[in-house]
C-alpha positions in Angstrom: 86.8 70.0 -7.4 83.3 70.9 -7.8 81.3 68.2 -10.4 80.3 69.3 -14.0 77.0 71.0 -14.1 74.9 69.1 -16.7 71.6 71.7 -17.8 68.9 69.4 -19.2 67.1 71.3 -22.5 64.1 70.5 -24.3 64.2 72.3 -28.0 61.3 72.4 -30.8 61.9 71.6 -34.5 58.5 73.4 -35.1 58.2 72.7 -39.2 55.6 74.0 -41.3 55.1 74.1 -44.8 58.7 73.3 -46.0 60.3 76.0 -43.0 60.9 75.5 -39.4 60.7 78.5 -36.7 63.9 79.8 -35.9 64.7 82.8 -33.2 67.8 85.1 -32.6 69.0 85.4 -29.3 68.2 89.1 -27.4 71.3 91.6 -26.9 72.1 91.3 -23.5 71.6 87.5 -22.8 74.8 84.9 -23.2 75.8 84.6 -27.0 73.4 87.3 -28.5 72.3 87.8 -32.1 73.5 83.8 -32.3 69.8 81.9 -33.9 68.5 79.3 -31.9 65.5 76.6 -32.1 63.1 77.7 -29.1 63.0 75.7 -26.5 64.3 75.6 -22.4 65.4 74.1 -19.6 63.7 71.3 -18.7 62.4 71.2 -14.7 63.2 68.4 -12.2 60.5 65.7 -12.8 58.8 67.1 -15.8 58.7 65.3 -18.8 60.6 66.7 -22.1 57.4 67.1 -23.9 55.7 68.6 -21.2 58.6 71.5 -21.2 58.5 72.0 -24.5 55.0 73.0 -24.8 55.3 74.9 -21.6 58.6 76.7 -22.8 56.8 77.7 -26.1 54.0 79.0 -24.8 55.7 80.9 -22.3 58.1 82.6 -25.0 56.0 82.8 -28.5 52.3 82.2 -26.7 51.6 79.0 -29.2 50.7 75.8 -28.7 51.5 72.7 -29.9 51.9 69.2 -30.7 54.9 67.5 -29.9 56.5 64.6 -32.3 59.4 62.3 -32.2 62.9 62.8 -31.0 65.0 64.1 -33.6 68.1 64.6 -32.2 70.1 64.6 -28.7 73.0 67.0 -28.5 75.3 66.9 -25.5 77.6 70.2 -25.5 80.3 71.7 -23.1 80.2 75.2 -22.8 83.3 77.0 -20.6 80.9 76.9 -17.1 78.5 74.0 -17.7 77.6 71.3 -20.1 74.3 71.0 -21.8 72.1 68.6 -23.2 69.8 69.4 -25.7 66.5 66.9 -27.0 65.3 68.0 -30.1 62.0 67.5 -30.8 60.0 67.4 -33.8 56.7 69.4 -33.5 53.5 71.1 -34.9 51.8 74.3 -34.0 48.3 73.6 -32.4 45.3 74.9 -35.2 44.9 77.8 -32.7 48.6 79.0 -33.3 49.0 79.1 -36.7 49.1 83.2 -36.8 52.1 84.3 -39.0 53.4 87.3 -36.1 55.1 86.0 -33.3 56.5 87.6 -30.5 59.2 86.4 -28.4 60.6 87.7 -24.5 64.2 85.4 -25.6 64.5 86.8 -29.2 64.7 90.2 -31.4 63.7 88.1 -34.3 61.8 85.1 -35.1 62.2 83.7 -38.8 60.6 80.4 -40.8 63.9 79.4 -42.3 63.8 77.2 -45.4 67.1 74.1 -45.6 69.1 77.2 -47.5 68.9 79.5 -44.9 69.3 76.6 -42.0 72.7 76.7 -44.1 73.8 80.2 -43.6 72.3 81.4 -40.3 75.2 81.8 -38.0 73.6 79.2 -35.2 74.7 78.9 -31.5 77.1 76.4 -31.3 75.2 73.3 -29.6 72.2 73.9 -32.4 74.5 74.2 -35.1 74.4 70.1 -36.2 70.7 69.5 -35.6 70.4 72.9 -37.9 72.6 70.9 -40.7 71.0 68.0 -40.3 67.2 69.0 -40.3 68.6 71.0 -43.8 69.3 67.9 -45.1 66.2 65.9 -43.5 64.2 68.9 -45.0 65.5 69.2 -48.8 65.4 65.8 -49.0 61.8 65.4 -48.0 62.6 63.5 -44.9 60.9 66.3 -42.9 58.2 68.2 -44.0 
């Protein structure tokens, strides 16, 4: 029996001005259309922080700052088992334009709490989504 493979993630809870960047998931890759916090594997050795900020730039071409832990999610998908460290973060000064593109997404959205609520959220972001909803409307996030 071959052991559980275990994939170490790094996401970003990038919030500005009441919202926090969002993407959905490209046809074609594992659970399209499903929304997503950005973020990526981490590599062996290299700090969560340090992936995060390499993973954004890579995929939205931002930097930024990088904040406390807000959440750790451990969650078993049917060939391997993931574990997720959100993140709280900031965009650097020099990435706050307002049009983002993204190689891992066909849309990228600043979602208010509301809309945290109804996006329909892959299923290992799905409680940090709830939770930062209610973190955000009730100003515990901002």
């Amino acid at each position: 029996m071959r052991p559980e493979q275990i994939v170490l993630v790094s996401a970003a809870l990038i919030v500005k001005e009441g919202r926090v960047l969002v993407g959905k998931r490209r046809r074609g890759k594992s659970d399209p259309e499903k929304w997503e916090f950005p973020g990526g594997k981490i590599r062996p050795g290299e700090d969560p922080r340090d992936s995060i900020v390499r993973e954004i730039e890579e995929e939205l071409g931002i930097g930024l700052s990088v904040g406390r832990l807000f959440d750790a999610v451990n969650h078993a998908y049917p060939d391997k088992s993931v574990l997720i460290l959100f993140y709280l973060a900031e965009m650097a000064p020099s990435g706050a334009s307002s049009e983002y593109s993204s190689r891992d997404h066909d849309e990228i959205l600043w979602a208010g709490p509301e809309e945290l609520l109804r996006l329909d959220f892959l299923d290992a972001d799905r409680k940090v989504a709830l939770s930062l909803a209610e973190a955000m409307a009730t100003g515990g996030v901002s």
